[in-house]
Residue frames as qw, qx, qy, qz and C-alpha x, y, z in Angstrom:
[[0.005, 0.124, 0.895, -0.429, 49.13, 140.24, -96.20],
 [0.329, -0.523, -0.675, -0.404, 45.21, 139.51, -96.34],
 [0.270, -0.179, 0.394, -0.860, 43.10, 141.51, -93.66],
 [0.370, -0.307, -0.866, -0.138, 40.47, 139.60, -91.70],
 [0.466, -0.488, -0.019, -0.738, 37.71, 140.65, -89.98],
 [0.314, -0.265, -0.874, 0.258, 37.57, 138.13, -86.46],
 [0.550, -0.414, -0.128, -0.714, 33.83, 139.38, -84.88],
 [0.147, 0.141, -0.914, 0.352, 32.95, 138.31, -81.39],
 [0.428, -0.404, -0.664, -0.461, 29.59, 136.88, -80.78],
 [0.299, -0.064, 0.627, -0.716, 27.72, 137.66, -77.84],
 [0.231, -0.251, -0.935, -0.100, 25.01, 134.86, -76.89],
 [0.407, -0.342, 0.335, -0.778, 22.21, 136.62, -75.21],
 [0.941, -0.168, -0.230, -0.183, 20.50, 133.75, -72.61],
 [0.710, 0.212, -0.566, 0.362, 23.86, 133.08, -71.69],
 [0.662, -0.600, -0.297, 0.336, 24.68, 132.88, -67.63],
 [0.021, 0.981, -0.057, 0.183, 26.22, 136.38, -66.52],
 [0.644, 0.391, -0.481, 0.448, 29.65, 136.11, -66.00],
 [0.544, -0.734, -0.335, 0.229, 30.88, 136.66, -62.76],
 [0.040, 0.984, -0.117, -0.131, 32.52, 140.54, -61.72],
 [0.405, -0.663, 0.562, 0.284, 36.13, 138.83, -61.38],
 [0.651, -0.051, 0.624, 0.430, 35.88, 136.86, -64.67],
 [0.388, 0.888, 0.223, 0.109, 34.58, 140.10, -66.83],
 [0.259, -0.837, 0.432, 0.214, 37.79, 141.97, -65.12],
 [0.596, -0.340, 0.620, 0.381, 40.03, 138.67, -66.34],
 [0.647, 0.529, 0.486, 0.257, 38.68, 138.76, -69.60],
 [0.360, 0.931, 0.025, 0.054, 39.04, 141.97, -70.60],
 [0.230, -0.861, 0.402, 0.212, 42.42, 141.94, -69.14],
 [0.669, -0.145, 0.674, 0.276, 43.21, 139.16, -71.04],
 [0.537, 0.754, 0.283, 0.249, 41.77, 140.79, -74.45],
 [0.048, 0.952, -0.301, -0.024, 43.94, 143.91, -73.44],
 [0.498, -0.471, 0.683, 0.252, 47.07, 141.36, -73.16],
 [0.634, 0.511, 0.509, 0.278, 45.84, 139.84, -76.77],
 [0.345, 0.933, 0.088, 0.047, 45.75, 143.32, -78.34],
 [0.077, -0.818, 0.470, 0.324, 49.17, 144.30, -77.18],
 [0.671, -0.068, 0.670, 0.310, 50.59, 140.81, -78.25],
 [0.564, 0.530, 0.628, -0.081, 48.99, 142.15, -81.83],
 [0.228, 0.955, -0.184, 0.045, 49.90, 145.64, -82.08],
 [0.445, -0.639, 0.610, 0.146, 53.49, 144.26, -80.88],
 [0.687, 0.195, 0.648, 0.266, 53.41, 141.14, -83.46],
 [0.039, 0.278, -0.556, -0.782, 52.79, 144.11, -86.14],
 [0.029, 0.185, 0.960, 0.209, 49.36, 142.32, -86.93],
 [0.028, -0.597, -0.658, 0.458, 46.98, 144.78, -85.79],
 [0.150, 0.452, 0.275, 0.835, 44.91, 147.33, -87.55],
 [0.400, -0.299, -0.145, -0.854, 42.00, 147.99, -85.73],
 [0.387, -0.072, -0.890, 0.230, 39.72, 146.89, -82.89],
 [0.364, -0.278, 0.310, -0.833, 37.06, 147.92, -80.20],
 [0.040, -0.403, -0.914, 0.036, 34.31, 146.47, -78.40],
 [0.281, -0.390, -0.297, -0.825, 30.37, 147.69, -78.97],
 [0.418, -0.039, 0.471, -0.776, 27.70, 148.54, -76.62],
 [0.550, 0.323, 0.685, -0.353, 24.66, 146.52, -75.86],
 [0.202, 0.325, 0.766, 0.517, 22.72, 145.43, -79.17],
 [0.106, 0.834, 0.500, -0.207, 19.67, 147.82, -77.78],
 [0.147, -0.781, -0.040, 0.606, 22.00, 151.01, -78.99],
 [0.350, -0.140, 0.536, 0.756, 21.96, 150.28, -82.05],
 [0.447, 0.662, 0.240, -0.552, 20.40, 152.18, -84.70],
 [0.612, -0.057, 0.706, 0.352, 19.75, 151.38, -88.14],
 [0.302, 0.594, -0.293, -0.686, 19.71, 153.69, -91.43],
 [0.436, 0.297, 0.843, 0.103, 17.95, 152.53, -94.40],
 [0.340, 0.454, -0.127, -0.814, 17.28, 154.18, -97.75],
 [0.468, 0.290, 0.824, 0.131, 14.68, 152.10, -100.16],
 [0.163, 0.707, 0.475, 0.497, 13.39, 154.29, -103.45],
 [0.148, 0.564, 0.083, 0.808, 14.67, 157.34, -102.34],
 [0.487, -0.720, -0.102, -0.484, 12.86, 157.13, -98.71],
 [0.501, 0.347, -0.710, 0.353, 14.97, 157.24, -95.74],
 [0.809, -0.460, -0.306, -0.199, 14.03, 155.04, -92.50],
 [0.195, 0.407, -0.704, 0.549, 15.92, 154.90, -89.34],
 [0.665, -0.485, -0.316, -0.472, 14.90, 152.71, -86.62],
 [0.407, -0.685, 0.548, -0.255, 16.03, 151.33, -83.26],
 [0.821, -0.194, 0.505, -0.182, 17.81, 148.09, -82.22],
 [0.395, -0.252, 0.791, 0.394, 20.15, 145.52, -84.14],
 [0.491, 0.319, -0.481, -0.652, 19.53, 145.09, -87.89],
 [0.522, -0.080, -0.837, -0.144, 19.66, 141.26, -87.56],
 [0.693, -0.415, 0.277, -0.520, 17.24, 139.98, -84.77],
 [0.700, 0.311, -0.643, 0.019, 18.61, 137.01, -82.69],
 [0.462, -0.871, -0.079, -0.148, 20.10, 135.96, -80.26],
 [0.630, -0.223, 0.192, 0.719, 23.74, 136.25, -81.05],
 [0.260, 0.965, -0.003, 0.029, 24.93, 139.94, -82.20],
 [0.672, 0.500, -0.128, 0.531, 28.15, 141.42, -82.62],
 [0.392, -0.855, -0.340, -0.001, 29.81, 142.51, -79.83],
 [0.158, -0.750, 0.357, 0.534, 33.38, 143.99, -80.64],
 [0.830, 0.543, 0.120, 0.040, 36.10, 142.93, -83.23],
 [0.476, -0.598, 0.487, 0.422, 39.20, 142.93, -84.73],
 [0.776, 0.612, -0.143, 0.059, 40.82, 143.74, -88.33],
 [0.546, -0.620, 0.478, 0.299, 44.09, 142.36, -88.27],
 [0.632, 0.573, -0.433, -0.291, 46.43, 141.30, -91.07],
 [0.773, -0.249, 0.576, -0.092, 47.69, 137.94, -91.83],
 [0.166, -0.482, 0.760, 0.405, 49.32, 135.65, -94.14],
 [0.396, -0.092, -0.898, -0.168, 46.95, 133.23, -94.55],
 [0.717, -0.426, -0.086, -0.546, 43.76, 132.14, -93.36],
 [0.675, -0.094, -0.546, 0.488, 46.04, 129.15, -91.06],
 [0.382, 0.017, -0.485, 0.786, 47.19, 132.05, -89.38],
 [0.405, -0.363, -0.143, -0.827, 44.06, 133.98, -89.20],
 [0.807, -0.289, -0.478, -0.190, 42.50, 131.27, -87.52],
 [0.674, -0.283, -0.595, 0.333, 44.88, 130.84, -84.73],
 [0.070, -0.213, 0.087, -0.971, 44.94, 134.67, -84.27],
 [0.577, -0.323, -0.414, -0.626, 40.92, 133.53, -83.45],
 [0.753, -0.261, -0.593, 0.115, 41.57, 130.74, -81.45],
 [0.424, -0.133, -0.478, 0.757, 43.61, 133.08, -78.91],
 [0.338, -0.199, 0.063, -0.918, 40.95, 135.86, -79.13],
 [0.682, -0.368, -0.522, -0.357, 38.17, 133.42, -78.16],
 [0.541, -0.377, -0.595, 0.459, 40.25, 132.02, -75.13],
 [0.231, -0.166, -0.394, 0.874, 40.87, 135.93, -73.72],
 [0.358, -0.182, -0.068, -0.913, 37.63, 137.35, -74.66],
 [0.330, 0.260, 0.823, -0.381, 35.39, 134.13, -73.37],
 [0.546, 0.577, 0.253, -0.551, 33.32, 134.20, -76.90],
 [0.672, 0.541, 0.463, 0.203, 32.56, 132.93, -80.21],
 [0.010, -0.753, 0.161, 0.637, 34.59, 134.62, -82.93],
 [0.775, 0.465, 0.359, 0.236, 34.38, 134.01, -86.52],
 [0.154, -0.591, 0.442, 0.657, 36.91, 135.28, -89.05],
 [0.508, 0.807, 0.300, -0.037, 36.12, 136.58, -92.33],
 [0.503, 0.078, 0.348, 0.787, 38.57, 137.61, -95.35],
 [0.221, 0.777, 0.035, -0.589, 38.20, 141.38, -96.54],
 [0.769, 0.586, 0.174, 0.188, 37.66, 141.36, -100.45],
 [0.400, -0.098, 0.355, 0.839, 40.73, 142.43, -102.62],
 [0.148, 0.132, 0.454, 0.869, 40.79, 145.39, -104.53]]
């Protein structure tokens, strides 16, 4: 089976959810995940803090830079994920489609090279 990478986009700009549909989401991502680890499909997973906490490491000619805040500037970042395995990018995909509905977000899915 092929491992995919499904990434969930946070929009910044976007209207703030309200308290009772952050609760449903997440409880609905926690009802995704088991379905996953329970399907036998799951490797791996979390969600990430705020884009401000990130920090970013950089070595050019030998000199190493670290600075604050998201490598890419935007206004969509990465805000959890999921490696999962699959048959086929078919099934990858609907593995996507059901993380979008319970997480309330863009997710794109990506193939991990071979070998």
């Amino acid at each position: 089976m092929t491992q995919y990478l499904l990434s969930v986009h946070s929009v910044a700009d976007q209207p703030v959810r309200s308290p009772e549909d952050t609760r449903q989401a997440y409880a609905d991502t926690a009802a995704f995940n088991a379905e996953l680890q329970a399907a036998g499909s799951w490797v791996f997973g979390g969600g990430l803090q705020p884009p401000a906490t990130a920090k970013v490491v950089r070595v050019r000619d030998g000199v190493l830079s670290r600075t604050d805040g998201p490598f890419a500037e935007g206004k969509e970042q990465i805000g959890g994920f999921w490696i999962v395995e699959a048959p086929d990018l078919a099934a990858a995909l609907a593995l996507a489609e059901r993380a979008s509905v319970a997480c309330r977000e863009p997710v794109e899915v990506r193939p991990f090279q071979e070998g």
